[in-house]
PASEBA-1860 file (N, C-alpha, C; in nm, 3 decimals):
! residues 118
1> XXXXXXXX> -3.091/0.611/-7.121/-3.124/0.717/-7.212/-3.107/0.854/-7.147 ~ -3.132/0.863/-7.012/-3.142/1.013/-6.966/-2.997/1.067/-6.956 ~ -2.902/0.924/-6.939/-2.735/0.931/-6.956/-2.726/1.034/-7.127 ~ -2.752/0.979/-7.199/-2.733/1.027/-7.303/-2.768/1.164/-7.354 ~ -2.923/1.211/-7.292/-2.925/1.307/-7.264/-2.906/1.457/-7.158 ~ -2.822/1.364/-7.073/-2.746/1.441/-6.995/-2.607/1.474/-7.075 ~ -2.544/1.388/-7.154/-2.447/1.416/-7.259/-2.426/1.469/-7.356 ~ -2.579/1.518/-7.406/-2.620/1.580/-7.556/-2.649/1.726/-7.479
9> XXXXXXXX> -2.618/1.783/-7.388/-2.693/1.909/-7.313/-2.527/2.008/-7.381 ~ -2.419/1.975/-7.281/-2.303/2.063/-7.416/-2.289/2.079/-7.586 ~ -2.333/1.922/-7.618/-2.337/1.940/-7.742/-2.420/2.078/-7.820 ~ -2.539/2.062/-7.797/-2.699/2.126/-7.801/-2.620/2.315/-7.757 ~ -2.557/2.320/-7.678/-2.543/2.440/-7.607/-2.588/2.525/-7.610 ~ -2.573/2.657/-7.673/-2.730/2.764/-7.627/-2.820/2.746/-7.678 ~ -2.844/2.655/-7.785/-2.929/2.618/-7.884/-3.051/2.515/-7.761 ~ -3.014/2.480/-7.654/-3.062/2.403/-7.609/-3.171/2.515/-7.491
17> XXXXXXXX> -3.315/2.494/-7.471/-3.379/2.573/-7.421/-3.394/2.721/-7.514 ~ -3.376/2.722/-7.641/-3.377/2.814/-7.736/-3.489/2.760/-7.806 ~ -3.399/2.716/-7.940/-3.445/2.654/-8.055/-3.491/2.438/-8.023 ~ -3.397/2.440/-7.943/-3.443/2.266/-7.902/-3.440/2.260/-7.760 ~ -3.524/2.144/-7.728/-3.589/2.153/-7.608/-3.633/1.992/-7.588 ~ -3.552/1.953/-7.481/-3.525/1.741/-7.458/-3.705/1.776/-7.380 ~ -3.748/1.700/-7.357/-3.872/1.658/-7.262/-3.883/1.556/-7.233 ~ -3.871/1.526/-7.105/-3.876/1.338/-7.044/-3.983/1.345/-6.995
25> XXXXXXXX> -4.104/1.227/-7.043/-4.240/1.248/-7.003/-4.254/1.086/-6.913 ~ -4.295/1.130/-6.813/-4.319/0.981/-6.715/-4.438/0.918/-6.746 ~ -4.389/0.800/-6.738/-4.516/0.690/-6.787/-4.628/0.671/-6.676 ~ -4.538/0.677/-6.606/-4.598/0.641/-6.481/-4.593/0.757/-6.322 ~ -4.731/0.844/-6.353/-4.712/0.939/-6.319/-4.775/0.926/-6.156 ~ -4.837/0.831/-6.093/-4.863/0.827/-5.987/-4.726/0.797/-5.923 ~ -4.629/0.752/-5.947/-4.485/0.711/-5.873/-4.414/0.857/-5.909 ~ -4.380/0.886/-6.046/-4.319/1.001/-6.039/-4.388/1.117/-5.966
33> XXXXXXXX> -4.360/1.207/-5.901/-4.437/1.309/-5.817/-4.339/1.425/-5.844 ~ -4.429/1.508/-5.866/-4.320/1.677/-5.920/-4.194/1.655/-5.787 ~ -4.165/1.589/-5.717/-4.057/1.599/-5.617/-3.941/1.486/-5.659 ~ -4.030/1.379/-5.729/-3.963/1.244/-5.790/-3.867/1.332/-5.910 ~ -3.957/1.344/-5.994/-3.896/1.440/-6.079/-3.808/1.553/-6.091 ~ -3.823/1.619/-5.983/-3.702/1.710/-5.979/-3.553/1.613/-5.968 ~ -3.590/1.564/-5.849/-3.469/1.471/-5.789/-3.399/1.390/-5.912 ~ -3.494/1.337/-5.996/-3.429/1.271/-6.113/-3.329/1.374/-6.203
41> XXXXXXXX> -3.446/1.504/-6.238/-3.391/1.598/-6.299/-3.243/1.618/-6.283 ~ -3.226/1.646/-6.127/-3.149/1.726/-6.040/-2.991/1.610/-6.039 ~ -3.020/1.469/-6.041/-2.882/1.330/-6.076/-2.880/1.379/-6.174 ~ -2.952/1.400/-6.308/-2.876/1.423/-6.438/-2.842/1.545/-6.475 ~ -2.821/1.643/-6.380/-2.768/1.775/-6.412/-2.851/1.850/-6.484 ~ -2.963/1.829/-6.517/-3.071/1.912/-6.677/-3.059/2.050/-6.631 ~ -3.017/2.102/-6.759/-3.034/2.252/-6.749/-3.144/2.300/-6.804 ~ -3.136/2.416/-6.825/-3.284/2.500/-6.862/-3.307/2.421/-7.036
49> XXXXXXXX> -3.447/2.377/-7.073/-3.450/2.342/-7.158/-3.452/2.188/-7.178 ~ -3.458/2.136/-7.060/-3.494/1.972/-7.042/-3.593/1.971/-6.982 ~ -3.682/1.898/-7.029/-3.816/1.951/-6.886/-3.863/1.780/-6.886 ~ -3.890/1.797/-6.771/-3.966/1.686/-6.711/-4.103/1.679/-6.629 ~ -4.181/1.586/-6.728/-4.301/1.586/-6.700/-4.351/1.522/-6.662 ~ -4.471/1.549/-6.610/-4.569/1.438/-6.539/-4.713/1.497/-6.494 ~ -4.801/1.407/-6.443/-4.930/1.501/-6.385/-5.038/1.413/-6.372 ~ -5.160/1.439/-6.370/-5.246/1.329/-6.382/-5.252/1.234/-6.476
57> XXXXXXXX> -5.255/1.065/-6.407/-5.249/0.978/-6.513/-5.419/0.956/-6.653 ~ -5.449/1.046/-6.615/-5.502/1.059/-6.772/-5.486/1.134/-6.873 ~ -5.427/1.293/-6.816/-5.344/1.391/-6.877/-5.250/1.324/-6.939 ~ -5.152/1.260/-6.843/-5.029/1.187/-6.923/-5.056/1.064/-7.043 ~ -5.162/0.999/-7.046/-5.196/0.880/-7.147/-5.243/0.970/-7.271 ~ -5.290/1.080/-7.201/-5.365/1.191/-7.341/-5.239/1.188/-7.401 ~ -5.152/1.233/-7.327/-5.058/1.320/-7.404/-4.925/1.217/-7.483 ~ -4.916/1.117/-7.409/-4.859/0.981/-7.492/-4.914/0.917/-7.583
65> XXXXXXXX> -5.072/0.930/-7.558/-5.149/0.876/-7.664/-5.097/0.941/-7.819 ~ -5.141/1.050/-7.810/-5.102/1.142/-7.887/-4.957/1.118/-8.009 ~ -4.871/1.097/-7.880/-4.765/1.132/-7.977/-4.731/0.956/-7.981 ~ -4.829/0.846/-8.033/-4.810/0.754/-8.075/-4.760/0.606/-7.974 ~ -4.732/0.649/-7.850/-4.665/0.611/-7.750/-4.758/0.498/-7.651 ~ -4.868/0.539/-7.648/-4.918/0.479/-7.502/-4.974/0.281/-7.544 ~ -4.946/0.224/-7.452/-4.962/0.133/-7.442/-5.013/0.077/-7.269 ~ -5.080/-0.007/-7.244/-5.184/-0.046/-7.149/-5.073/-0.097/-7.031
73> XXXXXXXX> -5.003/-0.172/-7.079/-4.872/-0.197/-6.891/-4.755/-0.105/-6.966 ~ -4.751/-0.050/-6.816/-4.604/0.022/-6.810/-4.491/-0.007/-6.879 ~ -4.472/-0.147/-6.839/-4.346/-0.234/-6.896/-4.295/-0.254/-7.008 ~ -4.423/-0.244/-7.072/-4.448/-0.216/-7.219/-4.424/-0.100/-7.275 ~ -4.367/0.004/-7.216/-4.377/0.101/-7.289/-4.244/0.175/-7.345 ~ -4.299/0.194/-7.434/-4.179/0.213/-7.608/-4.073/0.288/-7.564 ~ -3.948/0.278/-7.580/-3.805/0.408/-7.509/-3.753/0.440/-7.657 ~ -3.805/0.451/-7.744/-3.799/0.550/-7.867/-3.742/0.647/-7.830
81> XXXXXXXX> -3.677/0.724/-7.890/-3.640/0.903/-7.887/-3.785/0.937/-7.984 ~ -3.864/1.013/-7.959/-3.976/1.104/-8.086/-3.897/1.258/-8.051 ~ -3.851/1.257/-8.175/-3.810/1.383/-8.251/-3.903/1.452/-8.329 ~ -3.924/1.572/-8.296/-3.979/1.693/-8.378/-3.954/1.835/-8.395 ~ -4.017/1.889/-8.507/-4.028/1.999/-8.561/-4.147/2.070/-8.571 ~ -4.127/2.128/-8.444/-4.253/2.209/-8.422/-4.315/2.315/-8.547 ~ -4.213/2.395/-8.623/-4.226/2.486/-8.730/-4.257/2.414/-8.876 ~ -4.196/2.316/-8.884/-4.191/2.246/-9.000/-4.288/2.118/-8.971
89> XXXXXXXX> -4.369/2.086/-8.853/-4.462/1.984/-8.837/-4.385/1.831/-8.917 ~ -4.236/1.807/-8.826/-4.126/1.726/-8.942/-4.123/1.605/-8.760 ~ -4.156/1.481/-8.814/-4.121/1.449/-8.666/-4.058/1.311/-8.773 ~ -3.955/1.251/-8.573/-3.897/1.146/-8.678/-3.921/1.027/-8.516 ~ -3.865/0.922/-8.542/-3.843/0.835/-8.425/-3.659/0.797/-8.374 ~ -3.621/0.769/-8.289/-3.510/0.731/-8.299/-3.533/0.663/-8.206 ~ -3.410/0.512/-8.237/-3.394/0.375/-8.166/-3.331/0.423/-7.987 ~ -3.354/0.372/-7.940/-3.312/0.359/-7.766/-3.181/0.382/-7.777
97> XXXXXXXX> -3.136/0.293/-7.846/-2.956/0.262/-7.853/-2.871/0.370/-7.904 ~ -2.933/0.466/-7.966/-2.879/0.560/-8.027/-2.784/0.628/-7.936 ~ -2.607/0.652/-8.009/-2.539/0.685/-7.907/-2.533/0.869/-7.883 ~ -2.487/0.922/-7.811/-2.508/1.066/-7.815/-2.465/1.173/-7.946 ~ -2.398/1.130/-7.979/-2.332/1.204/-8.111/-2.506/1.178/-8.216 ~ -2.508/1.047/-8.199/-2.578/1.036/-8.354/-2.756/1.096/-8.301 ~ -2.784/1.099/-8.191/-2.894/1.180/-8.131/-2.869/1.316/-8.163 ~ -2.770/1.404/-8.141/-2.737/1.534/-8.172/-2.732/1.531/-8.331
105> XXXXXXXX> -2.674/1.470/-8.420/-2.670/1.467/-8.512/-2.822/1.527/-8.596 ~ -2.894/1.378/-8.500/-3.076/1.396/-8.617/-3.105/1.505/-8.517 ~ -3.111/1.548/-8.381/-3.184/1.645/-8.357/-3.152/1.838/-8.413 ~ -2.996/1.795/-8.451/-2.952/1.903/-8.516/-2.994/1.947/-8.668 ~ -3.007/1.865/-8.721/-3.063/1.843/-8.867/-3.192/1.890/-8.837 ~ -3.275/1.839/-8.756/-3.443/1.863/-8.798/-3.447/1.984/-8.750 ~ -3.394/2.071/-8.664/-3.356/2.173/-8.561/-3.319/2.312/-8.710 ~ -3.281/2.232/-8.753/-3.193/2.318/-8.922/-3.301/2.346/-8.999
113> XXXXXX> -3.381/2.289/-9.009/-3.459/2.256/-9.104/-3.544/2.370/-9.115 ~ -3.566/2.455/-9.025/-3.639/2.605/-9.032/-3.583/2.663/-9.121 ~ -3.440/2.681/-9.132/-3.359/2.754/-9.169/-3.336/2.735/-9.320 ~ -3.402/2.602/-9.330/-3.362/2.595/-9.475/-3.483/2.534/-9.572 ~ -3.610/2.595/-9.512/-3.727/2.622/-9.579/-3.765/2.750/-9.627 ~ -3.665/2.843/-9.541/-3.717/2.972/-9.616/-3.612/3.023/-9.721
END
């Protein structure tokens, strides 16, 4: 998946760290370490506007909890795309498999969607 979103970063282009904004949130935040994370960052090229997260593992279950995600073993845990719309409170899910075009596609659409409420 991070392949894919290392591939959707031209697509997205200034729009990306603007108006849309990828976030890779670690499940497992005692292994990832803000140094793990860069380094990951840093193989997939992320430019401004990909952010990668992590922090205390109860911060992080808060914050997976939240957005529908958390589950009790690691192994278990969901590789969904969660898509949203921060302005329009519009969120969607997308499958793992999803290839890069059709990720840009829905994130471009919901991304639109400001634009065509007013």
């Amino acid at each position: 998946q991070s392949k894919v979103l290392a591939d959707l970063q031209p697509i997205l282009g200034d729009r990306l760290g603007r108006d849309i904004f990828l976030v890779s949130i670690s499940v497992d935040p005692e292994r990832d370490t803000p140094v793990a994370m860069k380094e990951y960052a840093d193989k997939f090229h992320a430019q401004k506007g990909w952010l990668f997260l992590s922090g205390e593992k109860d911060r992080v279950n808060r914050i997976v909890y939240k957005i529908g995600q958390f589950v009790e073993e690691l192994d278990s845990h969901s590789t969904m795309y969660i898509l949203g719309n921060t302005k329009t409170d519009h969120c969607k899910k997308g499958r793992p498999d999803l290839t890069t075009d059709a990720l840009a596609t829905l994130l471009l659409n919901l991304a639109d969607e400001n634009k065509l409420s007013k």
